[in-house]
Residue frames as a rotation matrix with the C-alpha (Angstrom) as fourth column:
UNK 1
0.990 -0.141 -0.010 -34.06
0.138 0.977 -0.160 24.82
0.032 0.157 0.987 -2.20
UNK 2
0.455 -0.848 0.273 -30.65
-0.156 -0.377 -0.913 26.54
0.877 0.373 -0.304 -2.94
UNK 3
0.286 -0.071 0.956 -30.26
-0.763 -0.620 0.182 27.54
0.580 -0.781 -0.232 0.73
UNK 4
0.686 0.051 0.726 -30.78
-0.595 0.614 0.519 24.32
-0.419 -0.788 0.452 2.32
UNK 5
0.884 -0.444 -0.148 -28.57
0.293 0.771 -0.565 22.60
0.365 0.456 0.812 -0.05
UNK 6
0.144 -0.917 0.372 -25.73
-0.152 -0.391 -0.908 24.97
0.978 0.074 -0.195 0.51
UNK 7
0.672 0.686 0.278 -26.47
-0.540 0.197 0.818 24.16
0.507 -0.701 0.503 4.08
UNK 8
0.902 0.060 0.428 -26.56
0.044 0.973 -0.229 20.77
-0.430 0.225 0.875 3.97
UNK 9
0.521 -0.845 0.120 -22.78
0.665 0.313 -0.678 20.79
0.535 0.433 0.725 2.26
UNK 10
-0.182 -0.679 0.711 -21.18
-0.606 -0.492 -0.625 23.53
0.774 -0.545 -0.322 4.70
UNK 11
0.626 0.295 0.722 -22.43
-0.776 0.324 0.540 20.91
-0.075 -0.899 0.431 7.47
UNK 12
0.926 -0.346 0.151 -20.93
0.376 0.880 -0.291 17.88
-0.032 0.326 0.945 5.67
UNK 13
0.435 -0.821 0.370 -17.75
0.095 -0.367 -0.925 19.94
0.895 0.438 -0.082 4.72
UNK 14
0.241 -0.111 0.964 -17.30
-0.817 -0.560 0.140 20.78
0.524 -0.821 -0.226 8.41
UNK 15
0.753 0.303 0.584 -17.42
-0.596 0.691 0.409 17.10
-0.279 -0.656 0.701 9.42
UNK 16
0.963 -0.201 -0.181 -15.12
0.039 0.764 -0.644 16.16
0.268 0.613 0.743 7.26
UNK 17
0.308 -0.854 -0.418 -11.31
0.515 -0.220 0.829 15.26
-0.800 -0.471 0.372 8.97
UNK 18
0.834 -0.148 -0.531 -8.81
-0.354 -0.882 -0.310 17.45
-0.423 0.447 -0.788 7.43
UNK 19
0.905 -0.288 -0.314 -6.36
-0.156 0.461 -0.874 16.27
0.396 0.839 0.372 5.06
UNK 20
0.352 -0.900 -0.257 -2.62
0.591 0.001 0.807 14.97
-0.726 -0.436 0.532 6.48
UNK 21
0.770 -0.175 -0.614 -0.02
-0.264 -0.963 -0.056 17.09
-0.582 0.205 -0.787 5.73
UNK 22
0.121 -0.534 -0.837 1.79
-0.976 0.089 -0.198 14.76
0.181 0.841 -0.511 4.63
UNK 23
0.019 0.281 -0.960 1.50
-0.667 0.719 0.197 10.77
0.745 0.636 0.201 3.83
UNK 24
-0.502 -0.542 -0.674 3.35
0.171 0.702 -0.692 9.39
0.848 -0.463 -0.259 6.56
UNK 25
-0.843 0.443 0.304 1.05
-0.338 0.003 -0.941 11.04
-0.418 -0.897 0.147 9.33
UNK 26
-0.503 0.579 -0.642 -2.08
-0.297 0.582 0.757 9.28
0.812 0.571 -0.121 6.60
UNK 27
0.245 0.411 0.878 -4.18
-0.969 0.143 0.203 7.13
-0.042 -0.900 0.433 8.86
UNK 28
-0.704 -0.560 0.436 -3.69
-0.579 0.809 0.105 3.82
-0.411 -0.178 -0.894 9.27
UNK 29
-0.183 0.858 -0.480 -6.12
-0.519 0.330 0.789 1.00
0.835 0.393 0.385 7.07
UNK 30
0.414 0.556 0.721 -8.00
-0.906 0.180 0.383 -1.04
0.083 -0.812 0.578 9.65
UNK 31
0.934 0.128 0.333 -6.45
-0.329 0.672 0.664 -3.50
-0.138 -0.729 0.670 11.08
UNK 32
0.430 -0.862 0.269 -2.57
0.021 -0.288 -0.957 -2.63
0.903 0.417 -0.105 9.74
UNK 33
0.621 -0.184 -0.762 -0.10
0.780 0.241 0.578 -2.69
0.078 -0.953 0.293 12.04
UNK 34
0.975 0.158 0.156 1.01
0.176 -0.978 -0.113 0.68
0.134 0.138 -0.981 13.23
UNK 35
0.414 -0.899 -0.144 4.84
-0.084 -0.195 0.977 0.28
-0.906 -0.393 -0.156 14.02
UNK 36
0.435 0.032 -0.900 6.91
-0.817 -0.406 -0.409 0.36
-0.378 0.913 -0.151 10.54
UNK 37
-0.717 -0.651 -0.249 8.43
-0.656 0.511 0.556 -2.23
-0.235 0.562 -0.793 10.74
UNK 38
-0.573 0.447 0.687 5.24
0.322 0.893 -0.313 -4.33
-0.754 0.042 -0.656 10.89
UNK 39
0.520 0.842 -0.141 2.95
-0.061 -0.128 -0.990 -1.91
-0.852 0.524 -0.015 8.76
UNK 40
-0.110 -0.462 -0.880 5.84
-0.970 -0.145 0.197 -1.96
-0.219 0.875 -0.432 5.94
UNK 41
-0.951 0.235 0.202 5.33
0.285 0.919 0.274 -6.08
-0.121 0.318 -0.940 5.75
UNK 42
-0.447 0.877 0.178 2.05
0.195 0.290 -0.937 -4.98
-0.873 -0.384 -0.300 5.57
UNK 43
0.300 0.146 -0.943 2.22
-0.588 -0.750 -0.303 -2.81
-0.751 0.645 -0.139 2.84
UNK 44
-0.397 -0.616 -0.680 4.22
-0.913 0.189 0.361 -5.49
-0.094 0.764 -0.638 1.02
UNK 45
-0.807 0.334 0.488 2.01
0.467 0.866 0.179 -8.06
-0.363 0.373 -0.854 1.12
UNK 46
0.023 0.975 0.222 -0.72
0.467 0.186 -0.865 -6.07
-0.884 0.123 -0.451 0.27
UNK 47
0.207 -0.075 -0.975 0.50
-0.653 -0.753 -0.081 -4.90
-0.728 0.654 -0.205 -2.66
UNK 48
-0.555 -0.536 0.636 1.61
-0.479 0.831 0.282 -8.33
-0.680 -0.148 -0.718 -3.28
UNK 49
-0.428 0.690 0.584 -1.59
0.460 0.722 -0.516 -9.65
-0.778 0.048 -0.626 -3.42
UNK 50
0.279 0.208 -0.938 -2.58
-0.302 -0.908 -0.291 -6.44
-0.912 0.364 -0.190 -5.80
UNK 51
-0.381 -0.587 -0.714 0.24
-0.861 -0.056 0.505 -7.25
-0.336 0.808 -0.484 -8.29
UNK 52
-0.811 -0.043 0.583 -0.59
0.066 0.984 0.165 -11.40
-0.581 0.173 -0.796 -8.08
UNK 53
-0.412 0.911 -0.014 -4.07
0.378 0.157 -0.912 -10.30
-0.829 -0.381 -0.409 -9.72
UNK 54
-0.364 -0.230 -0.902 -3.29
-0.586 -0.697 0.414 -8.23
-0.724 0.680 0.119 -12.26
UNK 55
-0.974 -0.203 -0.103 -3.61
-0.209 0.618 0.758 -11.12
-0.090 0.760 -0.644 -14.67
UNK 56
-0.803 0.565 -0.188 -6.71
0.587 0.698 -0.410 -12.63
-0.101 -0.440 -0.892 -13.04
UNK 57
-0.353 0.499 -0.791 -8.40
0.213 -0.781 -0.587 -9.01
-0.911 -0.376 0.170 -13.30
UNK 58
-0.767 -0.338 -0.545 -7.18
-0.367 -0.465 0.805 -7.53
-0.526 0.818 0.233 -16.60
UNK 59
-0.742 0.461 0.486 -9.95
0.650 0.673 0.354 -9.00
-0.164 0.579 -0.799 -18.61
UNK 60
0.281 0.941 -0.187 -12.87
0.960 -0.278 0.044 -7.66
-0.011 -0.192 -0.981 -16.90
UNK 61
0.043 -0.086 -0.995 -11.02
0.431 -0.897 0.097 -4.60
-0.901 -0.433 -0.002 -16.28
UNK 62
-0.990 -0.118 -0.078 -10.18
-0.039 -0.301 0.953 -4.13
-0.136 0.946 0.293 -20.22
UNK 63
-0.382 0.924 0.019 -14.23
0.792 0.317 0.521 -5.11
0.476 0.214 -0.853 -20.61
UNK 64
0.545 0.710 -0.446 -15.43
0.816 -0.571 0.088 -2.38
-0.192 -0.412 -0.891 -18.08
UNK 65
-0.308 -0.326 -0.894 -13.42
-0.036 -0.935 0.354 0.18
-0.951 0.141 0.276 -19.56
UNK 66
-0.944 0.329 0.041 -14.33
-0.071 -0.323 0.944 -0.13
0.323 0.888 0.328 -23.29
UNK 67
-0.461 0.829 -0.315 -18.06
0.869 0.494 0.029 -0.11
0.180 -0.261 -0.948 -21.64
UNK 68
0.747 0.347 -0.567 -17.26
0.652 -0.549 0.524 2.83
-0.130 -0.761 -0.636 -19.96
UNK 69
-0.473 -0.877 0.089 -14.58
0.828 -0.476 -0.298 4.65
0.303 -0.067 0.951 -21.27
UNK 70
-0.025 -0.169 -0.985 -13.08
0.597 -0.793 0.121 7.98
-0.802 -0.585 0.120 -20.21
UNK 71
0.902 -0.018 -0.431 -13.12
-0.299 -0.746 -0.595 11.03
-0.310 0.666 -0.679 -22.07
UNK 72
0.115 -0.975 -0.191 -9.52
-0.791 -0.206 0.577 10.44
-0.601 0.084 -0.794 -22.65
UNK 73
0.521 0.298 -0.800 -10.60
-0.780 0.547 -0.304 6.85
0.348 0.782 0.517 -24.27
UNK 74
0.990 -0.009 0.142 -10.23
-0.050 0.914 0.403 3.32
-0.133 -0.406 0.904 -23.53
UNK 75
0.658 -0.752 -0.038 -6.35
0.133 0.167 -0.977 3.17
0.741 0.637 0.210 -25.15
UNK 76
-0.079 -0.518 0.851 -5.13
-0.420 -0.757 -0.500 5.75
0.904 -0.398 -0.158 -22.14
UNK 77
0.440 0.298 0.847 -6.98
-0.889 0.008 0.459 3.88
0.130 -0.954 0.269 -19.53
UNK 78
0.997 -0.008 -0.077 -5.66
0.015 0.996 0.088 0.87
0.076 -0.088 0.993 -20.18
UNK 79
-0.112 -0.978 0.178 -1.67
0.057 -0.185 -0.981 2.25
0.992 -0.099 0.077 -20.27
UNK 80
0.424 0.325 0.845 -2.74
-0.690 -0.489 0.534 2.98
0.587 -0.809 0.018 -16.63
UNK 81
0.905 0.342 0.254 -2.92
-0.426 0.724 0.543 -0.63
0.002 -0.600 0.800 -15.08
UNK 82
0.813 -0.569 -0.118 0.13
0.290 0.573 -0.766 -1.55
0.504 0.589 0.632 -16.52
UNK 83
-0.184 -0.574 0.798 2.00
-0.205 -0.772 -0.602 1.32
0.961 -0.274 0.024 -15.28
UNK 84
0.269 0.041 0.962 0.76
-0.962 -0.026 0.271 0.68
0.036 -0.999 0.033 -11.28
UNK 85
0.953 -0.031 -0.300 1.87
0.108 0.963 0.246 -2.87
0.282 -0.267 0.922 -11.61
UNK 86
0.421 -0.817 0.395 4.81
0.711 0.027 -0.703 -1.88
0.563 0.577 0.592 -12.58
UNK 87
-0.050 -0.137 0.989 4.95
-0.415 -0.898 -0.145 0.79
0.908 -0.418 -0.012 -10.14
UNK 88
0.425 0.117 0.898 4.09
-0.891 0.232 0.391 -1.66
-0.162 -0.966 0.203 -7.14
UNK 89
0.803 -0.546 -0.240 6.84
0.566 0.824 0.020 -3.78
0.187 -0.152 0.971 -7.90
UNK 90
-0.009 -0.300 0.954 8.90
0.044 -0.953 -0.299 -0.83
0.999 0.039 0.022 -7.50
UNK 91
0.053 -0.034 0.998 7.52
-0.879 -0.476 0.031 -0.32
0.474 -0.879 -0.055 -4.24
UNK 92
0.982 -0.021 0.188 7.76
-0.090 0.823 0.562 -4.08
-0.167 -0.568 0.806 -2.77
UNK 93
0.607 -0.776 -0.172 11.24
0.467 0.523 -0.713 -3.68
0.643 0.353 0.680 -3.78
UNK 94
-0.451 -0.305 0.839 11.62
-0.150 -0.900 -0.408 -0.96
0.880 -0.310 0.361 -1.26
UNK 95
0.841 0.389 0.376 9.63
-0.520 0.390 0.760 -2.85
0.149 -0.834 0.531 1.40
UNK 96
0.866 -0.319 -0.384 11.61
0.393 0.910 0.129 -5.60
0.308 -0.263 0.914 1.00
UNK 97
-0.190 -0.952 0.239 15.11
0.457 -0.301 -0.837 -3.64
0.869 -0.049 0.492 1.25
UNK 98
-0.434 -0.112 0.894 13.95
-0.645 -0.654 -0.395 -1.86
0.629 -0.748 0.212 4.33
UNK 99
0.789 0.523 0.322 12.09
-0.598 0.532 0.600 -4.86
0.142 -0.666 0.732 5.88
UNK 100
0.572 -0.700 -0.427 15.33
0.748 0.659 -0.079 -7.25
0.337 -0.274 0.901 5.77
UNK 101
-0.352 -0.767 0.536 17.53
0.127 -0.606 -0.785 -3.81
0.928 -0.208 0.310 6.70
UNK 102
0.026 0.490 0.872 15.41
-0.761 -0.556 0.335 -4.36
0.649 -0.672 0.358 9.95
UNK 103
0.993 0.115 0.001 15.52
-0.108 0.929 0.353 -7.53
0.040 -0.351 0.935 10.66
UNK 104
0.015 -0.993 -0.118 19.39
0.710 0.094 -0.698 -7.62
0.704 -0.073 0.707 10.17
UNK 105
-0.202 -0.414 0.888 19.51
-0.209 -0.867 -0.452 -4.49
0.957 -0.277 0.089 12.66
UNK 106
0.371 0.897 0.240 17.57
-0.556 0.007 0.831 -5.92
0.744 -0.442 0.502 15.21
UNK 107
-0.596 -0.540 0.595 18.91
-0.803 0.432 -0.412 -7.47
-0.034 -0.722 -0.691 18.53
UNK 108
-0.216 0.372 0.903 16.03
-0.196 0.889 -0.413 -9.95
-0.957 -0.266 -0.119 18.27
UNK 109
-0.819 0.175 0.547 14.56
0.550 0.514 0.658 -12.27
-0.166 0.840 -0.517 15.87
UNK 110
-0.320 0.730 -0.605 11.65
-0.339 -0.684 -0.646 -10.33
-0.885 -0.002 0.466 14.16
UNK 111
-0.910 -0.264 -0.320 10.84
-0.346 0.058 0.936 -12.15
-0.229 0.963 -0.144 11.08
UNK 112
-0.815 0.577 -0.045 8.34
0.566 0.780 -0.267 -13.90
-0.119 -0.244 -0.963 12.45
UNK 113
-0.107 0.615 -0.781 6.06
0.335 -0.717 -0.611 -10.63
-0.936 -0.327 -0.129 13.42
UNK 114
-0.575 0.095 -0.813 6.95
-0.683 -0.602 0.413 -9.58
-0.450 0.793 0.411 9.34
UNK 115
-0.994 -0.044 -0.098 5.69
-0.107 0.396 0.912 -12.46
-0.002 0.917 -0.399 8.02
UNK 116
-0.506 0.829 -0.237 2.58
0.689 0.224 -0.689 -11.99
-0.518 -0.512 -0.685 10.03
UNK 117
0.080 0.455 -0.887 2.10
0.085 -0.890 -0.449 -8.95
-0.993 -0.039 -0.110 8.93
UNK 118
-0.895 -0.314 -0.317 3.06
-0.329 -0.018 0.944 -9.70
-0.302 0.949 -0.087 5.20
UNK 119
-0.577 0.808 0.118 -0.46
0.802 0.588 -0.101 -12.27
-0.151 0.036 -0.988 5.78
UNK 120
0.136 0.903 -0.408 -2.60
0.642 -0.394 -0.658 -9.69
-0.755 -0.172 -0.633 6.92
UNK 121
-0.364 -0.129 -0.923 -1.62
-0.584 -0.740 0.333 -7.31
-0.726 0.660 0.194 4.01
UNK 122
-0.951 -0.017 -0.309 -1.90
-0.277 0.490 0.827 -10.06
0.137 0.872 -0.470 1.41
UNK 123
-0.664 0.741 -0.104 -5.58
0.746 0.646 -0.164 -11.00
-0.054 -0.186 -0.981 3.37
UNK 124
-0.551 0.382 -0.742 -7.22
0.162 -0.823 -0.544 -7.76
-0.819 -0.420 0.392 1.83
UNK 125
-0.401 -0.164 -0.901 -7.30
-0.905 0.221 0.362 -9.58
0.140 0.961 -0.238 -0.87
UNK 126
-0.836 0.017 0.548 -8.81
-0.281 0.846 -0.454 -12.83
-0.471 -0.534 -0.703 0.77
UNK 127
-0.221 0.688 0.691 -11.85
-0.083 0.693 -0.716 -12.83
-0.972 -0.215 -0.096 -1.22
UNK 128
-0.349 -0.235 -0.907 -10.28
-0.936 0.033 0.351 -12.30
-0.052 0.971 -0.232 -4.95
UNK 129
-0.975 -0.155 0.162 -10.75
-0.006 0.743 0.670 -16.21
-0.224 0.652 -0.725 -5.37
UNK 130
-0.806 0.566 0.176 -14.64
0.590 0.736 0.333 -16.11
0.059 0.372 -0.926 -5.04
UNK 131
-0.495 0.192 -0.848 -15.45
-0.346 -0.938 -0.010 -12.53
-0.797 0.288 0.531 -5.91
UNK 132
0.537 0.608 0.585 -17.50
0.370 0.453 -0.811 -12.04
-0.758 0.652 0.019 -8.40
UNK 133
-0.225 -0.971 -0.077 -15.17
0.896 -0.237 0.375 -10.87
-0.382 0.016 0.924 -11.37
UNK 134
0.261 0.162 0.952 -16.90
-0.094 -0.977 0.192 -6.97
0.961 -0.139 -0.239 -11.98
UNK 135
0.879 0.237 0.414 -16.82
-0.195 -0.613 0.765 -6.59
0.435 -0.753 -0.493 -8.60
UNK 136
0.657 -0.722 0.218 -13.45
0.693 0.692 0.203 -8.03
-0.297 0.018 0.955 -8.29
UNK 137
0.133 -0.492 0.860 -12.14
0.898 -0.308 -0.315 -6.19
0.420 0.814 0.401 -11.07
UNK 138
0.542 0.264 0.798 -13.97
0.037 -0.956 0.291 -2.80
0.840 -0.128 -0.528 -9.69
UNK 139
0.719 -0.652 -0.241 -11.97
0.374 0.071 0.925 -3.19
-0.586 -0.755 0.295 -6.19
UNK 140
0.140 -0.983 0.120 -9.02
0.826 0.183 0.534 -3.58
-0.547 0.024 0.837 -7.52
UNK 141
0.408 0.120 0.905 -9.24
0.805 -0.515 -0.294 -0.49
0.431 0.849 -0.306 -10.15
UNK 142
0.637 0.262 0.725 -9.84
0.071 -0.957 0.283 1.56
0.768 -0.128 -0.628 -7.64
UNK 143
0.809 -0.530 -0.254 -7.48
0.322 0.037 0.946 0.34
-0.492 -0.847 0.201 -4.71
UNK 144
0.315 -0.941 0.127 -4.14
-0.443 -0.264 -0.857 2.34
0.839 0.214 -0.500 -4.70
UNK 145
-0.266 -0.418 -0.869 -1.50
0.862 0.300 -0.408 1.41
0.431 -0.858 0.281 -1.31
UNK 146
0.787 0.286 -0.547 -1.89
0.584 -0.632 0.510 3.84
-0.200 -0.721 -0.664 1.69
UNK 147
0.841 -0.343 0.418 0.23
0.046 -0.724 -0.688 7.02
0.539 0.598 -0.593 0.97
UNK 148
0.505 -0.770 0.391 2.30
-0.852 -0.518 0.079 6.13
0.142 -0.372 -0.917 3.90
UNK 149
0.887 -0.269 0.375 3.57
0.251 0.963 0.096 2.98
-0.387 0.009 0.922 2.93
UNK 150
0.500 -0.846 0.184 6.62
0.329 -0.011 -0.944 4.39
0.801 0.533 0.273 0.71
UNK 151
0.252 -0.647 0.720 7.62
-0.288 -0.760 -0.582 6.98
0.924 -0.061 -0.378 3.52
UNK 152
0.773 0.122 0.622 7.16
-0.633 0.079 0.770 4.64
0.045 -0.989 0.139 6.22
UNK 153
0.695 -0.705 0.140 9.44
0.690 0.709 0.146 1.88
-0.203 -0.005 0.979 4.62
UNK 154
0.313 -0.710 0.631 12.19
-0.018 -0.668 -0.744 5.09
0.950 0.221 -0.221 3.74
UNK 155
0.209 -0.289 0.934 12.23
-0.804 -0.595 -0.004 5.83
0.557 -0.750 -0.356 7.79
UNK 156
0.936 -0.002 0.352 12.29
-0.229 0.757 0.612 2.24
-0.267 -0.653 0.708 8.48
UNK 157
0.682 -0.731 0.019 15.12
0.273 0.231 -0.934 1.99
0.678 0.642 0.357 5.82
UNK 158
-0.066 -0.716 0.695 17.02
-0.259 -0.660 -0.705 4.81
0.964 -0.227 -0.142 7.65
UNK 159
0.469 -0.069 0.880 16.56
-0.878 0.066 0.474 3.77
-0.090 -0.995 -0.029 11.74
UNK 160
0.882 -0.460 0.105 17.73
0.450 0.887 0.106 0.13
-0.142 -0.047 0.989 10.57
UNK 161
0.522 -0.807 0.275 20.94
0.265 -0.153 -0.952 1.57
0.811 0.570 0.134 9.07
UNK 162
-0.124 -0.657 0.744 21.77
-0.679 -0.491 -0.546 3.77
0.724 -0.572 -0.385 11.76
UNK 163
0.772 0.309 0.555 20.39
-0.603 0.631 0.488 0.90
-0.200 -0.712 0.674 14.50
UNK 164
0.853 -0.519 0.059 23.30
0.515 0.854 0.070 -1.61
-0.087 -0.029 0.996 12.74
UNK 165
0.159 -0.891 0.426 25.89
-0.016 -0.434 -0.901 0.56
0.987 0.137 -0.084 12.67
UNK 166
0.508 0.166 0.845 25.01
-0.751 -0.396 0.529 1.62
0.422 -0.903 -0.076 16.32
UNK 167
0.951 0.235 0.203 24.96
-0.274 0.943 0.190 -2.17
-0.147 -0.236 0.961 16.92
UNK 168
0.688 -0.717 0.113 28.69
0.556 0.420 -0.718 -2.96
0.467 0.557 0.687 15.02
UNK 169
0.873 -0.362 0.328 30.06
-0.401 -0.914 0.058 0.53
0.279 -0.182 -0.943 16.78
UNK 170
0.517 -0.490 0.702 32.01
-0.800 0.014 0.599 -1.63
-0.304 -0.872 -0.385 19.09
UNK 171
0.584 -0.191 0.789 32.71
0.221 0.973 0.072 -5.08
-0.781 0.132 0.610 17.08
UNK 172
-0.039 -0.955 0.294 36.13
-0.355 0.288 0.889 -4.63
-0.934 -0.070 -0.350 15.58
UNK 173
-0.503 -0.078 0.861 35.49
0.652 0.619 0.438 -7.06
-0.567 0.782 -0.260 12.44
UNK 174
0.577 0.749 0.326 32.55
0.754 -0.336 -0.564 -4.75
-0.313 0.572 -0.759 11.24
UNK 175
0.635 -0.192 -0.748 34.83
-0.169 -0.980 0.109 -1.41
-0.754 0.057 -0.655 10.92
């Protein structure tokens, strides 16, 4: 029996992709948009929708932890939830500063394409109203953002900058 298990898990292990080296090469979630500026609106609405819940959640979630607590105990798990709201307002503040530092850099009008993409982030979240609320609750517990949402809106931060300077190089008033 031993054998074939160990098998059976050096097969699985083998299939399994290998880990990015680092956040920003992450995959993409399904159906995100892959350029930064669009996948940062993406990231900020879906964190959006994340934070807008918090309230709507927090019950059930306080209910399925004292059910279930951790070894560490219901007190600890609950400082958690708080602490990632509070953390993903943090990070939408860092979308947002690198999503308008694009849109101001830009030769065209792009706002439109963020706000699309602000939808589809915020529409991962489309069936929170008539979820049941455990399974609601459990979603959300467990959903963090994609690891390359911070470093993608940093590199968008930095190509806008240097993109409006680039842009101003030549326009007198800006210097």
């Amino acid at each position: 029996m031993a054998p074939a298990f160990l098998l059976a898990l050096s097969l699985f292990a083998q299939g399994a992709p290998a880990a990015a080296a680092n956040p920003a090469e992450a995959p993409f979630p399904v159906g995100a948009p892959t350029d930064d500026y669009g996948f940062t609106a993406w990231c900020y609405g879906a964190v959006g929708g994340y934070i807008d819940l918090y309230d709507k959640v927090m019950p059930e979630v306080e209910r399925i932890e004292r059910a279930w607590p951790s070894p560490s105990g219901v007190d600890a798990s609950l400082k958690v939830y708080p602490q990632l709201r509070d953390q993903g307002a943090k990070d939408m503040k860092l979308f947002a500063g690198a999503i308008e530092a694009a849109e101001r850099a830009s030769p065209t009008v792009i706002a439109e394409q963020g706000k699309s993409a602000i939808g589809k982030g915020r529409g991962i979240w489309t069936g929170a109203a008539t979820s049941d609320k455990a399974k609601l609750a459990q979603a959300w517990m467990g959903w963090t953002p994609p690891a390359r949402c911070a470093p993608t809106a940093q590199r968008l931060q930095a190509k806008a900058s240097l993109f409006g300077k680039a842009l101003n190089a030549n326009n007198p008033g800006t210097q």
